[in-house]
VOGU-3710 file (C-alpha; in Angstrom, 3 decimals, decimal comma):
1> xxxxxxxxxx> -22,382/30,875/-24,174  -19,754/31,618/-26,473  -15,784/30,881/-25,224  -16,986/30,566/-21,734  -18,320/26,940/-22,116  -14,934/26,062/-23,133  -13,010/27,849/-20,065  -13,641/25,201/-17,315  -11,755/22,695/-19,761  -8,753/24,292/-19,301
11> xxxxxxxxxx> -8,795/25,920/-16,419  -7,870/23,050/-14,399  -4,744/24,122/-15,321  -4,613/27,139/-12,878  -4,645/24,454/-9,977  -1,137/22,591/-10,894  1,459/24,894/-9,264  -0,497/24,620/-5,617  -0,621/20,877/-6,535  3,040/20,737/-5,739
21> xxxxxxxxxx> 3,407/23,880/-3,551  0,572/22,769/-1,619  2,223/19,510/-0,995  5,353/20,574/0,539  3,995/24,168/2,508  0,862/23,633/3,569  -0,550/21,249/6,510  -1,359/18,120/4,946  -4,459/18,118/6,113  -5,280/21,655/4,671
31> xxxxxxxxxx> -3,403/20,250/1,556  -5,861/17,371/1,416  -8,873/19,044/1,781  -8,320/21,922/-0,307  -7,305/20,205/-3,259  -10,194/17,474/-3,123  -12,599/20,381/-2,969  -10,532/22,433/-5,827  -10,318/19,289/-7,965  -14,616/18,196/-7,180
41> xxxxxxxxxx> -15,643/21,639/-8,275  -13,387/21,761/-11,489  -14,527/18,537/-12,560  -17,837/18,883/-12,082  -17,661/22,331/-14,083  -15,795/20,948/-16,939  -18,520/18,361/-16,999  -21,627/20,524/-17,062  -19,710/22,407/-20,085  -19,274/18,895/-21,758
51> xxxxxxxxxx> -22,665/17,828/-21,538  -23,827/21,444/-22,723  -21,811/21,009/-25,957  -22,814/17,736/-26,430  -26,896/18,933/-26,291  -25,825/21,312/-29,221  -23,881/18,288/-31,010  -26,495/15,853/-30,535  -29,204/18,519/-31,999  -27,105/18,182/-35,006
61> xxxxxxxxxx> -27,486/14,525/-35,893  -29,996/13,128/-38,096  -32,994/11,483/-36,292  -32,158/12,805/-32,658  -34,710/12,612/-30,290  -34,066/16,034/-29,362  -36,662/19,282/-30,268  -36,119/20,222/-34,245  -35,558/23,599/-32,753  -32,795/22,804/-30,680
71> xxxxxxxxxx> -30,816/22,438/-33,880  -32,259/26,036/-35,275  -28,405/28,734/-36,259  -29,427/30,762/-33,095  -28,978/27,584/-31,061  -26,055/26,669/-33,055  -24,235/30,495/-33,145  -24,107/30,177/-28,955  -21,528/27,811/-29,367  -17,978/28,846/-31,269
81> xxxxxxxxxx> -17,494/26,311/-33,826  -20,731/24,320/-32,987  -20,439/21,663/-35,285  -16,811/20,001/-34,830  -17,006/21,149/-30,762  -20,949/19,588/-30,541  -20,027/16,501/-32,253  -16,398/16,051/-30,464  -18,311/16,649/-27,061  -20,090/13,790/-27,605
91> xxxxxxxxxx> -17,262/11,265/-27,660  -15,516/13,009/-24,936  -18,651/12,844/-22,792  -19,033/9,537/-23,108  -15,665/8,362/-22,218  -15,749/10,241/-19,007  -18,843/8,728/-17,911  -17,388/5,181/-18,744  -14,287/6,301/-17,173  -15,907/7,324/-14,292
101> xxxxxxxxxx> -18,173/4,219/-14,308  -15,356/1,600/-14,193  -13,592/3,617/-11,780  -16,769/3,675/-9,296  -16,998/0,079/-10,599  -13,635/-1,265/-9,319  -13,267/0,849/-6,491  -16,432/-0,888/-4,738  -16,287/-4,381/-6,255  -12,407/-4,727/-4,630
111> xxxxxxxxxx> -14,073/-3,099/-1,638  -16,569/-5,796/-1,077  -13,723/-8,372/-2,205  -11,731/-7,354/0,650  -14,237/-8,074/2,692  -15,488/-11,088/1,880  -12,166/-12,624/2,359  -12,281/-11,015/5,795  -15,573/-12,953/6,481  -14,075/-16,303/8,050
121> xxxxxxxxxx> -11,705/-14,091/10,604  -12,596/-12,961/14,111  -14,756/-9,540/13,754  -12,157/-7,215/15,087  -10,854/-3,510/13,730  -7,789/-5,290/12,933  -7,488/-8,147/10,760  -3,635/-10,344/10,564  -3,317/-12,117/7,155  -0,955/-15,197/7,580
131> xxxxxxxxxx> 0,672/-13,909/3,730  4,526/-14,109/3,130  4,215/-10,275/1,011  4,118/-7,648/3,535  1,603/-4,871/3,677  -0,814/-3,327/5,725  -3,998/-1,119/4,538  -7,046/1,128/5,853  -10,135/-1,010/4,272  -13,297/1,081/4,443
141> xxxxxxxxxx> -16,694/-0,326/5,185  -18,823/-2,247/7,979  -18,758/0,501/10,286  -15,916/2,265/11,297  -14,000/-0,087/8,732  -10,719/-2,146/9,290  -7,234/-2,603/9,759  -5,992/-4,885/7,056  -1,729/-5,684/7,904  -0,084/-9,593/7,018
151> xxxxxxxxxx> 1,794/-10,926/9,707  4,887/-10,582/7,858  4,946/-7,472/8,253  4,138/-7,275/11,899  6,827/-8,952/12,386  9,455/-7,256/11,043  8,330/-4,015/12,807  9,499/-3,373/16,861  5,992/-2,702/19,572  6,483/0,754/18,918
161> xxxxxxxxxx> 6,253/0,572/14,720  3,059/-1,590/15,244  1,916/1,060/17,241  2,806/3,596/14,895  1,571/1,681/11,887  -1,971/1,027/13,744  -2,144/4,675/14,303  -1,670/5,324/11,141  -4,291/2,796/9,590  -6,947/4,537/12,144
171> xxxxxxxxxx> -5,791/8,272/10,888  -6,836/6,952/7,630  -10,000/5,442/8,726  -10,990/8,232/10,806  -10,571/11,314/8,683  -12,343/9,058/5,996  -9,404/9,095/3,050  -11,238/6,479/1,121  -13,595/9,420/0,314  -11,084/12,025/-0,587
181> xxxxxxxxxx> -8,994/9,661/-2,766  -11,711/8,681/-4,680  -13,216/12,071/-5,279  -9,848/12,892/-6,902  -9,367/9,856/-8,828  -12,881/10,596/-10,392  -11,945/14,111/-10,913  -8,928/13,183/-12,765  -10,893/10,625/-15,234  -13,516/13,188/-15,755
191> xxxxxxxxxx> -10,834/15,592/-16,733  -7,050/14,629/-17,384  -5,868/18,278/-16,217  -6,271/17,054/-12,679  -4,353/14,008/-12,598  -1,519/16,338/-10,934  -4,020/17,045/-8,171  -4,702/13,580/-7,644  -1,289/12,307/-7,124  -0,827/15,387/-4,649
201> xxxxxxxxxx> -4,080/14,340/-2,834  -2,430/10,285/-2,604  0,703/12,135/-1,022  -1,385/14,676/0,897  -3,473/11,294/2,667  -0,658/9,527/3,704  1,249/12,717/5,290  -1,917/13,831/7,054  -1,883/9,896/8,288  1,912/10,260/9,456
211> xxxxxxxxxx> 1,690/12,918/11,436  -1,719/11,244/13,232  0,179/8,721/14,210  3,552/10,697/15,258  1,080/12,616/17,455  0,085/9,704/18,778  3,268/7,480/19,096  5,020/10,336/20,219  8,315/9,677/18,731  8,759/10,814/14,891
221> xxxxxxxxxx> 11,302/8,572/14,134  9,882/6,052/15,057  6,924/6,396/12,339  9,469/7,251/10,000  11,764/4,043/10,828  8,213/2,111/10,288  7,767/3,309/6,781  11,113/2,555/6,204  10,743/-1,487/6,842  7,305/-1,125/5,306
231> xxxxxxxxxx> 8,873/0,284/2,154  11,954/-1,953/2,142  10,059/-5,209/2,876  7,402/-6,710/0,375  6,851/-3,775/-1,454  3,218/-2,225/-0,599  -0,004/-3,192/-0,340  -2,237/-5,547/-2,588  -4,872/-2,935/-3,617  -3,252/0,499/-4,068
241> xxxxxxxxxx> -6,766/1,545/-4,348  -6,811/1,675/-0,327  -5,071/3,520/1,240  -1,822/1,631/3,222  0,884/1,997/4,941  3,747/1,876/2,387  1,760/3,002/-0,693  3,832/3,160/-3,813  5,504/7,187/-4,444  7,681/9,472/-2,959
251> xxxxxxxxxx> 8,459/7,290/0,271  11,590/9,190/1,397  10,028/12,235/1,103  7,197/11,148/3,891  10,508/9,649/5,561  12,505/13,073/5,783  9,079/15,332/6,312  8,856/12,780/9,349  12,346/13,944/10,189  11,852/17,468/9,923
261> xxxxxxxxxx> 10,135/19,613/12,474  5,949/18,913/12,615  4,559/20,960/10,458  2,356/23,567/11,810  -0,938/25,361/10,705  -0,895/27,893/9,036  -3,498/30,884/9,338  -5,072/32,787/5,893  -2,680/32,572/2,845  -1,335/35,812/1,371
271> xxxxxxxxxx> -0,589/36,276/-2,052  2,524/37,496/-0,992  3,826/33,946/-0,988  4,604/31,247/-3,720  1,959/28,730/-2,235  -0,848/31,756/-0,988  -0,559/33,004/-4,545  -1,040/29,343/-5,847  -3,377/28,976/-3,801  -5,410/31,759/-4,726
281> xxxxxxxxxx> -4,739/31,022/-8,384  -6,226/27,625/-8,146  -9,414/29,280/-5,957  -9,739/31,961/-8,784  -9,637/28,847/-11,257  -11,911/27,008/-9,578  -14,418/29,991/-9,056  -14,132/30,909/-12,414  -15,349/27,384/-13,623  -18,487/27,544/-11,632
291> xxxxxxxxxx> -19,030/31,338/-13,378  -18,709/29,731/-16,697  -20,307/26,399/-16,654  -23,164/28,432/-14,422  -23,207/31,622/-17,082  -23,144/28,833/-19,988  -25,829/26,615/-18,344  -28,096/29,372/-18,052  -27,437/30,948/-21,391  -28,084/27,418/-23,434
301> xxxxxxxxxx> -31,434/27,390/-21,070  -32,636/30,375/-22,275  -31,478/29,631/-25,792  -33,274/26,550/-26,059  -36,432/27,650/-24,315  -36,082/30,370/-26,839  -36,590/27,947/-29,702  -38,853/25,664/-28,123  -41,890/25,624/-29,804  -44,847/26,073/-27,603
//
């Protein structure tokens, strides 16, 4: 295997200049989906290399339940510094599984929360919560989901901002955000190099949801004036783990990109450009962690085969 099981560790790294970039030149729904599928593949990658080390750490301990020949040197000598990387793996892998765990954990246990508070209300798309704090948030689930907004807010907003905000709700709902947020968020816990692409991706979500609903609405100001009394009102939604209307970050920048011109779409990225050639950094990155943890998969296979006795 040699350095190559190590490279999809770091090479996350390659992928934080079109976090950013990405963000503020590219179509946020390009933006969302190609850093959701940069981030899936890099932390699956770095993954497959942590669990590879960890086979050659855990061959190392006394009483393993592993083959004796899986701790034989030419096992050992695929791996640079086998015995503090084998050992350290095996730590690291097992905080990203319980990282991952609690994540996947929460994320569903709030889910069905949500909607077993829902249960006693009329069974439409949109659900009004009679709640002083104002907020409004896409909940996934039963279907095609729902529309989760207090009444506090509804009625600080004009006809047109409900319409906007509705629009927006169903933009999430539709292009199925819950997904794409929580691919990211386990991405980042199974490596901390992405954390940078998740917060893009939360931004990403909720720009690819404003311009939905400016489509739809018709007026960009209006959306924009929307988020503005969402924002200055109760101060976001309950669960930040849906996504909503006012979410906590860079509000006024979703406020002046709602402003600004609609963004358009934008054909093949050169590397001519600061976001193509991010771009194609972070798709080199990513392709070169699939090499590696592939190339080291393969090698430890053969290793271990290799020193299987028969």
């Amino acid at each position: 295997m040699g350095i190559f099981v190590f490279l999809p560790l770091v090479l996350p790294l390659t992928a934080w200049p079109v976090a950013r970039l990405a963000a503020h030149r590219l179509h946020p729904r390009t933006a969302t989906r190609l850093l959701t599928c940069v981030a899936a593949v890099m932390a699956v990658c770095s993954t497959v290399c942590l669990a590879l080390l960890m086979v050659v750490g855990t061959a190392q301990l006394p009483g393993n339940p592993l083959p004796d020949g899986w701790s034989d040197p030419e096992v050992r000598a695929a791996v640079p510094q086998d015995e503090i990387a084998g050992k350290a793996a095996i730590p690291a892998l097992l905080a990203v599984v319980a990282a991952c765990v609690r994540t996947l954990w929460r994320h569903f246990t709030l889910r069905r929360r949500a909607h077993a508070a829902l249960a006693g209300l009329p069974a439409t798309q949109v659900a009004v919560l009679p709640d002083p704090q104002a907020y409004a948030y896409a909940l996934p689930g039963g279907g095609r989901g729902r529309i989760v907004v207090s009444n506090s807010l509804l009625d600080r907003l004009a006809p047109a901002e409900r319409r906007a905000l509705f629009a927006h709700e169903r933009a999430h709902l539709t292009a199925r955000h819950h997904r794409q947020l929580l691919t990211v968020r386990l991405a980042a816990r199974a490596n901390p190099f992405l954390r940078p692409l998740s917060s893009a991706v939360a931004y990403t979500a909720e720009r690819w949801a404003d311009e939905e609903a400016a489509a739809l609405v018709g007026d960009r100001k209006v959306v924009a004036r929307a988020i503005g009394k969402a924002a200055l009102s109760a101060g976001g939604p309950r669960e930040p783990l849906f996504a909503a209307f006012a979410a906590p970050g860079p509000l006024p920048r979703r406020v002046a990109a709602l402003l600004a011109p609609p963004p358009t779409v934008q054909g093949r990225a050169t590397a001519f450009t600061s976001v193509g050639l991010a771009t194609w950094t972070a798709g080199f990155g990513a392709a070169a962690s699939a090499m590696s943890s592939a190339n080291s998969a393969l090698t430890l296979a053969a290793t271990l085969h290799a020193a299987t006795p028969l």
